[in-house]
VMD Tcl script that draws the C-alpha trace (Angstrom):
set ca {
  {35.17 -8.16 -47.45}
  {31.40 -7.77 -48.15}
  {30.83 -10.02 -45.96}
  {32.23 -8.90 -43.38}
  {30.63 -5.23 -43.65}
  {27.40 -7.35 -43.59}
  {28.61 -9.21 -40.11}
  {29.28 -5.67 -38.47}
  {26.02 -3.79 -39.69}
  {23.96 -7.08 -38.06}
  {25.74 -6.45 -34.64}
  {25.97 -2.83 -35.14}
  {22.13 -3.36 -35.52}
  {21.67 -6.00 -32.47}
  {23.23 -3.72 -30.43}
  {21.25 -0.72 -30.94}
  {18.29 -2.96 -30.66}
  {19.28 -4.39 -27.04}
  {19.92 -1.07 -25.88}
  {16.70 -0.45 -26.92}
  {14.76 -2.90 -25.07}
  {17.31 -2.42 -22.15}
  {16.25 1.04 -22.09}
  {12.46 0.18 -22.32}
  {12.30 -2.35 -19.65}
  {14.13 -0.06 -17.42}
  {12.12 3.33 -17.62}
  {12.53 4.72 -14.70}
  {10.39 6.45 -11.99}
  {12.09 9.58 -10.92}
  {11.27 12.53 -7.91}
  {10.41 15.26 -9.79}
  {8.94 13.94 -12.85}
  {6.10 17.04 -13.22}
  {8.77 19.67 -12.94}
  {7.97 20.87 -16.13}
  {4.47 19.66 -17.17}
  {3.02 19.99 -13.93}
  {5.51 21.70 -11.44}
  {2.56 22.20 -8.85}
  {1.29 18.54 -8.41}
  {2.46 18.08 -5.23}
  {1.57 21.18 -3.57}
  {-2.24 20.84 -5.33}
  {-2.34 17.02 -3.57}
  {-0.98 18.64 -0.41}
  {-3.33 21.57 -0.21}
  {-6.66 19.26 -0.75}
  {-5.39 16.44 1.58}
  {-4.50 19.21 4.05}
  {-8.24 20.25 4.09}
  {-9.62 16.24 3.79}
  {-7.77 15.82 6.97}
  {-8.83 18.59 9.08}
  {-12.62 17.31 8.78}
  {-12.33 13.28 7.95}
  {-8.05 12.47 10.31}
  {-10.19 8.98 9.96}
  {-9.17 8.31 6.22}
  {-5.77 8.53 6.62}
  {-5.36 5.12 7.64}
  {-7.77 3.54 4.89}
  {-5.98 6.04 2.21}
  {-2.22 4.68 2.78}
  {-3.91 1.26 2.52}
  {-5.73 2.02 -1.00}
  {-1.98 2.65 -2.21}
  {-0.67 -0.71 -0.59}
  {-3.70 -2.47 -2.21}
  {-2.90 -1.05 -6.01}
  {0.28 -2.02 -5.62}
  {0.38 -5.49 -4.67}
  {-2.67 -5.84 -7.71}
  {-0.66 -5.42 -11.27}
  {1.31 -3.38 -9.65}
  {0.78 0.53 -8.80}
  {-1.29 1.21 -11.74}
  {-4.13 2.73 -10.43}
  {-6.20 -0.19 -11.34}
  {-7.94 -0.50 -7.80}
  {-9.91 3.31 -8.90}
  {-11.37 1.93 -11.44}
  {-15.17 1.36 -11.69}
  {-16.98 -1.94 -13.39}
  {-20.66 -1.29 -14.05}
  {-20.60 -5.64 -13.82}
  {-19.10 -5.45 -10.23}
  {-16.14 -6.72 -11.05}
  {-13.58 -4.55 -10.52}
  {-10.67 -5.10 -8.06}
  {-12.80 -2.60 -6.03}
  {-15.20 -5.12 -6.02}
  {-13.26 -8.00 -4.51}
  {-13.67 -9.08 -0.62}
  {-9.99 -7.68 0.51}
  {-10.83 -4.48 -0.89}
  {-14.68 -3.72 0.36}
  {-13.24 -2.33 3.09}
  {-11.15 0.37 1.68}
  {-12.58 3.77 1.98}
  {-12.03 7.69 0.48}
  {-12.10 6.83 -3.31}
  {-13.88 10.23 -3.44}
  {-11.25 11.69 -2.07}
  {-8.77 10.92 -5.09}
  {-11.67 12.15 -7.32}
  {-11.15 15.61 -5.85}
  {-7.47 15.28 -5.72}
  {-7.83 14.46 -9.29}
  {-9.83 17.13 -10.30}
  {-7.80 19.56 -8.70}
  {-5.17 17.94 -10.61}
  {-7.23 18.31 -14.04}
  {-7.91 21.94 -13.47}
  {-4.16 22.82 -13.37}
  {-2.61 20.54 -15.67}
  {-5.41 18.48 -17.78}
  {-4.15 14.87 -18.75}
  {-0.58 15.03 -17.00}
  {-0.56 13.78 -13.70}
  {-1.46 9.56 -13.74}
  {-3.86 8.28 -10.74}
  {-1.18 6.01 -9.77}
  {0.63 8.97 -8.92}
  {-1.58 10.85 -7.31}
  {-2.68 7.82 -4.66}
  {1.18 7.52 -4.32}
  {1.60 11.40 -3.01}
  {-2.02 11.20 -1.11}
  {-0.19 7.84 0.56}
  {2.84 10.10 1.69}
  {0.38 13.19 2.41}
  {-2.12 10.92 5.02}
  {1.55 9.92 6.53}
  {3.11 13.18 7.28}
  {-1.03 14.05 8.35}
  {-0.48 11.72 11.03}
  {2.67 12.93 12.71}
  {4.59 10.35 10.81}
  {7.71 10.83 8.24}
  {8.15 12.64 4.77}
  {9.65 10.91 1.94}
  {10.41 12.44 -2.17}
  {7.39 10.14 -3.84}
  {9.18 9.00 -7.16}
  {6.50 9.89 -9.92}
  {6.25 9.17 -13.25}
  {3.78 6.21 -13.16}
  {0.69 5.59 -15.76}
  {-2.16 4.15 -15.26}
  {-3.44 0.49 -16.23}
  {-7.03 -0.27 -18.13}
  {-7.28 -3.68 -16.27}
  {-9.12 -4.37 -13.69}
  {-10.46 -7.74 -12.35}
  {-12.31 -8.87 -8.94}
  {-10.27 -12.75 -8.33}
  {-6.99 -10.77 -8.95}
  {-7.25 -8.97 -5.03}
  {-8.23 -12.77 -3.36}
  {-4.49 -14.19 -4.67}
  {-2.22 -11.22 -4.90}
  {-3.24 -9.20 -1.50}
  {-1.76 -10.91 1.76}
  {-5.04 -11.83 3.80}
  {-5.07 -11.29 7.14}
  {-4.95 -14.50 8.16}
  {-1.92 -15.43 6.48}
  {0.97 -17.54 8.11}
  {5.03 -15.73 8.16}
  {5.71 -18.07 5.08}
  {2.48 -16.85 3.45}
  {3.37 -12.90 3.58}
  {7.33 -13.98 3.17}
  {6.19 -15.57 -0.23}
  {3.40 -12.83 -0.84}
  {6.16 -9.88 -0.23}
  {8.65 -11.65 -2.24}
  {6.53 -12.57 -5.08}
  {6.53 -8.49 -5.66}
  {9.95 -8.01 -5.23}
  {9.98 -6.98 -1.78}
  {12.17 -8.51 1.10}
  {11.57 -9.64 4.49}
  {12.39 -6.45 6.39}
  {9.69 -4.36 3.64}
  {7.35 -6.99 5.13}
  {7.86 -5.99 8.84}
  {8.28 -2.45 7.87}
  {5.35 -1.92 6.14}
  {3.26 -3.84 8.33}
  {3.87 -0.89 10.46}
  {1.54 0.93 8.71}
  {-1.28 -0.37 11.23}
  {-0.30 1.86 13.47}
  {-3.32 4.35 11.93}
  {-6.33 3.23 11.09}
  {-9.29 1.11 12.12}
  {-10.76 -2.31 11.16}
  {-14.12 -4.62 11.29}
  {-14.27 -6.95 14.10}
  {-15.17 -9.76 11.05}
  {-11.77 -9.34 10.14}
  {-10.36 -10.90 13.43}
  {-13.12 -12.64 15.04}
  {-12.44 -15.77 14.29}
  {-9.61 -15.25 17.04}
  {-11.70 -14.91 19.86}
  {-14.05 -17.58 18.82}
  {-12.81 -19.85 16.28}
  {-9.25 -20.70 17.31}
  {-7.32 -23.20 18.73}
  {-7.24 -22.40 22.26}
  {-9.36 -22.02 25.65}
  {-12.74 -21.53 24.34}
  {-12.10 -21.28 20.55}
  {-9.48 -18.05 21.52}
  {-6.39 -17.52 19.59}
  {-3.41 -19.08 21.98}
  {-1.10 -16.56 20.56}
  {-3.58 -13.30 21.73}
  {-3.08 -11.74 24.98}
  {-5.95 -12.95 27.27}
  {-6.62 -9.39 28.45}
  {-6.66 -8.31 25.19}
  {-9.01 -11.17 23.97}
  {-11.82 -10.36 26.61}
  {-11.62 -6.53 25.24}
  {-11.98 -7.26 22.47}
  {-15.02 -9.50 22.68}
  {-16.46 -6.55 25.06}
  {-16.32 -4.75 21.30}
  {-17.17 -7.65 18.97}
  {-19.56 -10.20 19.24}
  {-20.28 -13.56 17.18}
  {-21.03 -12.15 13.78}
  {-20.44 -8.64 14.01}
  {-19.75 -7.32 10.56}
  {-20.18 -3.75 10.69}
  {-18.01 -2.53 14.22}
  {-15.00 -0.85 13.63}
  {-11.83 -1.47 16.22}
  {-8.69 0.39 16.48}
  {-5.95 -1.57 14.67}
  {-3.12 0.41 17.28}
  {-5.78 1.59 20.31}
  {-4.59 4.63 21.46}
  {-2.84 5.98 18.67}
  {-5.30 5.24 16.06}
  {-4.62 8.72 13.99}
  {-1.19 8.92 15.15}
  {1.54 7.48 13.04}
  {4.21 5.98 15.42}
  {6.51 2.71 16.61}
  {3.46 2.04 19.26}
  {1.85 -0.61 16.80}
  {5.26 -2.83 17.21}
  {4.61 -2.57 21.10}
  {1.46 -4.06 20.42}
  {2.74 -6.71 18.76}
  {5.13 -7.68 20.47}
  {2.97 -7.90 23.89}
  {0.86 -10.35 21.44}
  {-1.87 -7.63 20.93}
  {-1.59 -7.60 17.24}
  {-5.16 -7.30 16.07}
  {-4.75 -9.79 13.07}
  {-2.97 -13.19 12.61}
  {-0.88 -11.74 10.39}
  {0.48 -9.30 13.19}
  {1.00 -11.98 15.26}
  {2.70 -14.35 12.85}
  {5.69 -11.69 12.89}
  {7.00 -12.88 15.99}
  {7.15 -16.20 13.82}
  {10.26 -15.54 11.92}
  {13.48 -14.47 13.31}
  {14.42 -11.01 11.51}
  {10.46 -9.93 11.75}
  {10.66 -10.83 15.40}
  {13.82 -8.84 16.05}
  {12.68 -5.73 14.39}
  {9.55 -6.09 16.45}
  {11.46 -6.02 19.43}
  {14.02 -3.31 18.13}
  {10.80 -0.93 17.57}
  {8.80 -1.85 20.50}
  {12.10 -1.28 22.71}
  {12.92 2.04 20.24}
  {12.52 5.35 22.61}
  {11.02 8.21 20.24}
  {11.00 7.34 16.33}
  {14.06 4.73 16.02}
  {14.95 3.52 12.78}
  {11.07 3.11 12.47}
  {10.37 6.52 10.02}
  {13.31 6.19 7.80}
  {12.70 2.35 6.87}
  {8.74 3.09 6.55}
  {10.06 5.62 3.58}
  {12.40 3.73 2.28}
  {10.23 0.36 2.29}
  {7.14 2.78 0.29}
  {9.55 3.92 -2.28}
  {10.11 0.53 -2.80}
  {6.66 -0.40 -2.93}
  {5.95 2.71 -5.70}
  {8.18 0.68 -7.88}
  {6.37 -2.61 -8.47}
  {5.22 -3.00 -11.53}
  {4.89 0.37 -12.50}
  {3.89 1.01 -16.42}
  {5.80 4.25 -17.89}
  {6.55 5.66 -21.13}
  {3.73 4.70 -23.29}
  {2.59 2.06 -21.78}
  {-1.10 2.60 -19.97}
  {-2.47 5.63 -20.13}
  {-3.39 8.97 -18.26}
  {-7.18 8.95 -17.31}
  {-8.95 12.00 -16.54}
  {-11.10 10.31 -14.51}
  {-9.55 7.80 -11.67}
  {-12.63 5.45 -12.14}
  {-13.11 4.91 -15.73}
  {-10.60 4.72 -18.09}
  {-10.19 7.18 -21.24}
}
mol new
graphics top color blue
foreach p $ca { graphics top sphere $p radius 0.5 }
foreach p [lrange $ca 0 end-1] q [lrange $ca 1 end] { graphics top cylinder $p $q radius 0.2 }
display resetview
């Protein structure tokens, strides 16, 4: 008899300890996480992005990136803010010396701070301001799950194998997507987010002088498109900025799957989604699409999904107070 009390208190106990750790590894993000600590948070982001954008529409584009490029680093953490006096932070790293507006959180932060001191993460706050550039742009809403902390980890080699380069083959950003728990429609979908934004000709030159075809040119590049381009960018150019989607560079829209699929993708990895046959056939869904499509709903969906990867919450982390160093 005694020992079979004994038998049920151990599983009575096992099983209040798995639900436990089944309840710790699956803390959950939720919409509306600040109602009651910080019920303003969003309209605070809103009303300082709304000013940012009436003076500097050109950070939008770099701004939804910065979220893209915490994310796929130890996931949305916040980690990219953060400062090394060493220079070796993830801001640090080659993929992200491009990215621009980091001063831009700071005042979103401190906004934040003002109203509700040590509530509302980083994380979250470049996850709203990633929403905010959107909507900025013409392009879709979508409820930003909150609830993230931040990380205390930051290191420059982590960018050059976690962040898809823009050279990379279809099996490359497959595997890269994948590898964060994101599928092969995410990939194609989110890739739509060049439709803003601008880039340096040294991240694409080597396809009008380095490549495989008629006179080191990219075979897979429109020919039209190459000798534009090379009106813009010459050998060694590291400082000239191009229009990722020309025309609609600070309008979010389908017009950057147009591109693509007339082979004007600026970067390889544009082009390689015409390698794969569900990238290809959303390209040519979208380019097709008259108004919007299907374009602004999966762009939402495929970010929510993206706020998700591996997010610390509860107690893990921390709150900083400020984005670039931590407490």
């Amino acid at each position: 008899m005694a020992s079979s009390k004994i038998s049920t208190c151990l599983i009575f106990l096992q099983l209040i300890f798995l639900l436990f750790v089944f309840n710790s590894a699956n803390a959950q993000l939720k919409v509306g996480f600040y109602k009651d600590t910080c019920p303003k948070a969003e309209a605070i982001v809103k009303k300082v992005m709304d000013q940012v954008m009436k003076v500097a529409p050109s950070l939008s584009g770099p701004l939804l990136r910065m979220h893209f490029h915490d994310c796929f680093v130890r996931g949305c953490d916040g980690s990219v803010l953060l400062n090394s006096s060493t220079g070796q932070a993830e801001k640090d790293s080659p993929p992200n010396l491009s990215l621009r507006g980091y001063q831009i959180i700071d005042r979103v932060k401190t906004a934040l701070e003002k109203e509700c001191p040590g509530v509302v993460s980083c994380a979250d706050a470049l996850a709203i301001v990633a929403r905010d550039v959107t909507v900025a742009t013409m392009g879709p809403f979508w409820e930003v799950e909150t609830g993230r902390r931040d990380g205390r980890v930051s290191n420059f080699s982590e960018p050059l194998t976690n962040l898809p380069p823009f050279f990379a083959n279809i099996s490359q950003l497959i595997s890269m997507f994948r590898s964060k728990g994101l599928s092969v429609k995410d990939l194609v979908v989110l890739s739509g987010g060049h439709t803003i934004g601008t880039s340096h000709c040294s991240s694409f030159t080597s396809r009008l002088y380095n490549s495989t075809g008629k006179d080191g040119t990219d075979p897979t590049l429109d020919s039209e498109y190459i000798e534009k381009l090379k009106s813009k960018c010459k050998v060694g150019d590291q400082t000239t900025l191009v229009e990722m989607d020309p025309g609609s560079v600070r309008t979010f829209d389908n017009s950057y799957y147009t591109l693509v699929a007339k082979r004007r993708g600026l970067f390889q990895s544009d082009a390689a989604l015409l390698d794969n046959s569900e990238t290809k056939a959303y390209v040519k869904l979208q380019s097709a699409a008259t108004h919007r499509s299907t374009f602004f709903k999966d762009f939402g969906v495929s970010m929510i999904k993206m706020g998700r990867v591996g997010v610390l919450t509860g107690k893990a982390g921390e709150i900083r107070k400020i984005c670039s160093k931590i407490n």
